[in-house]
C-alpha positions in Angstrom: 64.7 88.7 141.3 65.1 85.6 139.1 66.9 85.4 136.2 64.0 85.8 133.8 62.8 89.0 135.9 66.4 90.2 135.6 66.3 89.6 131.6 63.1 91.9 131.6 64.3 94.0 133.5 68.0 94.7 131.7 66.0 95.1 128.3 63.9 97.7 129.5 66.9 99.8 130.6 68.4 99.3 127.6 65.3 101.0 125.4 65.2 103.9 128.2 68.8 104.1 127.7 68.1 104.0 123.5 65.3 106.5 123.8 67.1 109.4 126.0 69.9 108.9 123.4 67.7 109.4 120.4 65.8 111.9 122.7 68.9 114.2 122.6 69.3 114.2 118.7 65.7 114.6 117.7 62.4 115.9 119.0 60.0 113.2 120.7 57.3 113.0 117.9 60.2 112.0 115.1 61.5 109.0 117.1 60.2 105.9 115.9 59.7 102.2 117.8 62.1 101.5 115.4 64.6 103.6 115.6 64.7 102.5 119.2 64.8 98.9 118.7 67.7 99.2 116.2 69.5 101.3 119.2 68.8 98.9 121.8 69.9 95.9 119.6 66.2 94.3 120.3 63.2 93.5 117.9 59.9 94.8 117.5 58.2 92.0 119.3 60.5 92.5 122.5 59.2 96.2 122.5 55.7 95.4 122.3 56.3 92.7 125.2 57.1 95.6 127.3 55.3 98.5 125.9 52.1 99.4 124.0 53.0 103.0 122.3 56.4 105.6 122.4 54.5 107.4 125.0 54.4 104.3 127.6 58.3 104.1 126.8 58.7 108.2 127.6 56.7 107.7 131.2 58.9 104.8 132.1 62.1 107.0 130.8 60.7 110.1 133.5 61.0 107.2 136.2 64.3 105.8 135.0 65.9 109.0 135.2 64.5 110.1 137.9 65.8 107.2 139.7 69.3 108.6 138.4 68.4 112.0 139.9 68.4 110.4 143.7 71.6 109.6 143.2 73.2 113.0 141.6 71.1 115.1 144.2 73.9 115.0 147.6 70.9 115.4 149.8 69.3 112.4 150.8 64.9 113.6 150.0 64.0 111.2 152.4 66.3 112.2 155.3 65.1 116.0 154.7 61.4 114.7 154.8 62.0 112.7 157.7 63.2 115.6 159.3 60.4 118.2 158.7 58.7 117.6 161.6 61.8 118.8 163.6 63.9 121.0 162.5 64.2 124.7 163.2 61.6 126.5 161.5 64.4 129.0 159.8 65.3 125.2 157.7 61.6 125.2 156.7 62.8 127.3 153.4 63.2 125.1 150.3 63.7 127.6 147.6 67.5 127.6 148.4 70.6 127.3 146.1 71.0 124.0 148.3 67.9 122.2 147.0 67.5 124.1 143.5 70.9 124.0 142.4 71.3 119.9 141.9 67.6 119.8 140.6 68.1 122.6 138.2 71.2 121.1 137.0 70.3 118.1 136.2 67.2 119.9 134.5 69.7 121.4 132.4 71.3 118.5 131.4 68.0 116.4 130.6 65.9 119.5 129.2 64.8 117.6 125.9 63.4 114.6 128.0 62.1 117.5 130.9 60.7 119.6 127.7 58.9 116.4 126.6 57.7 115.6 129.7 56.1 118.9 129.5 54.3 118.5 126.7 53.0 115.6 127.6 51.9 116.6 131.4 48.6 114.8 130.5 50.2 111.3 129.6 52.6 111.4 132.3 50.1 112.3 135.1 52.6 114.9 136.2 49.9 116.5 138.6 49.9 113.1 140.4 53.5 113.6 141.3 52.7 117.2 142.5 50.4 116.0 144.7 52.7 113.5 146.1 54.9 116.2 146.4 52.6 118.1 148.7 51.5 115.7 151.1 54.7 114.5 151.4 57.0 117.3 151.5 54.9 120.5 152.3 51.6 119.3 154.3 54.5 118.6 157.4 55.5 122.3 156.8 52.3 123.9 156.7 51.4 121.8 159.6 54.3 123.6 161.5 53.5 127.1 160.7 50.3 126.8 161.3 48.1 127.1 158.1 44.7 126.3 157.9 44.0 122.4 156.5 41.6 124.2 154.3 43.6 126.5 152.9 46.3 124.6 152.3 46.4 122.9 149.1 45.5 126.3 147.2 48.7 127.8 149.1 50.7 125.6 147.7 49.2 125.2 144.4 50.5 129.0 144.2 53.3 128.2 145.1 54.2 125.2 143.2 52.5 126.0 140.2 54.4 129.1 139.8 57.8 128.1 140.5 57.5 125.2 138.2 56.1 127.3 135.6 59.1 129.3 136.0 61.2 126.3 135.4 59.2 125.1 132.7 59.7 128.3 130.7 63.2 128.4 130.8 63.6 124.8 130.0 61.3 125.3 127.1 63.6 128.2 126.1 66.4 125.9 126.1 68.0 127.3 129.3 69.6 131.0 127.9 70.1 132.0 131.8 72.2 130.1 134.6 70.8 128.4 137.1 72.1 131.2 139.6 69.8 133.3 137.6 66.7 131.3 138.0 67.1 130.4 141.5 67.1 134.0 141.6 64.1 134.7 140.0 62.8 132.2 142.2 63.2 133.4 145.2 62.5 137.0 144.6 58.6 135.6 143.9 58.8 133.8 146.9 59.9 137.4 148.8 57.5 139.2 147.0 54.8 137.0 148.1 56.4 137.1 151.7 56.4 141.1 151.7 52.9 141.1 150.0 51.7 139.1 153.4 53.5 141.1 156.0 51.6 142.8 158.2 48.5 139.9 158.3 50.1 138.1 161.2 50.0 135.1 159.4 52.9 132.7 158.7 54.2 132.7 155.3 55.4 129.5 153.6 58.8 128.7 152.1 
């Protein structure tokens, strides 16, 4: 990266930084380029070099701090992914305090940006990273237990679609139960399910 690249680059963190600052005093839709600006110590014409609206500031914000997130998570996603296709099939079960708990912490700590995020699913193209969240993390595991390639993808829509709108109403809540609580609640829908498909003689997923 050249110096000019690193300039562009080192602004642009600092107005993420700005905006998850303001992001934590105020709701999204009250935050102003302005505001932002005057918090990152840059003009109006250096924001608009980098961004068209707020909203192309929040999706960028999603990626910065989800960059931060591979670093507070202790297990390394692409060492667990890389190791799908080998591990006992007991290992198979995500929905444990082991993966939840760093994700829902973190969650926690970033709810205003997550809750935003969540209002603004359509801007952000969060189905897009669901998706890439399926092939890449549960397609090796369905492959394993043996699930149909047709079914699939509605499988795991169930699943993921339910847990995350189980997340998504307790961030939207602002949190009220511990994460203990929610992995919890998690994993008694995931048993449920299990129990529900006992008796078919078909694998069941996480």
């Amino acid at each position: 990266m050249n110096k000019s690249e690193s300039k562009y680059f080192h602004t642009a963190a600092r107005m993420d930084r700005a905006f998850l600052e303001l992001l934590e005093k105020k709701d999204f839709v009250y935050i102003t380029v302005k505001e932002i600006c005057q918090n990152a110590g840059v003009n109006r014409s250096t924001f608009y070099l980098h961004y068209e609206t707020i909203a192309d500031l929040l999706s960028e914000s999603v990626d910065y701090l989800n960059a931060q997130f591979q670093n507070y998570m202790k297990t390394d996603s692409r060492a667990v992914v890389a190791r799908l296709h080998d591990c006992p099939l007991d290992e198979l079960n995500f929905i444990t305090p082991e993966y939840l708990v760093p994700y829902l912490n973190f969650a926690k700590d970033h709810r205003r940006l997550f809750r935003t995020a969540i209002e603004n699913a359509g801007t952000l193209r969060l189905d897009e990273t669901y998706d890439r969240l399926f092939r890449h993390v549960f397609t090796p595991i369905l492959e394993r237990l043996g699930v149909a390639d047709r079914d699939r993808k509605y499988i795991m829509t169930f699943y993921i679609r339910g847990l995350v709108a189980i997340i998504t109403e307790w961030l939207m809540q602002d949190c009220p139960e511990s994460v203990d609580h929610i992995i919890s609640v998690m994993q008694q829908c995931v048993l449920w399910r299990q129990q529900a498909g006992e008796g078919t003689g078909k694998p069941e997923t996480v």
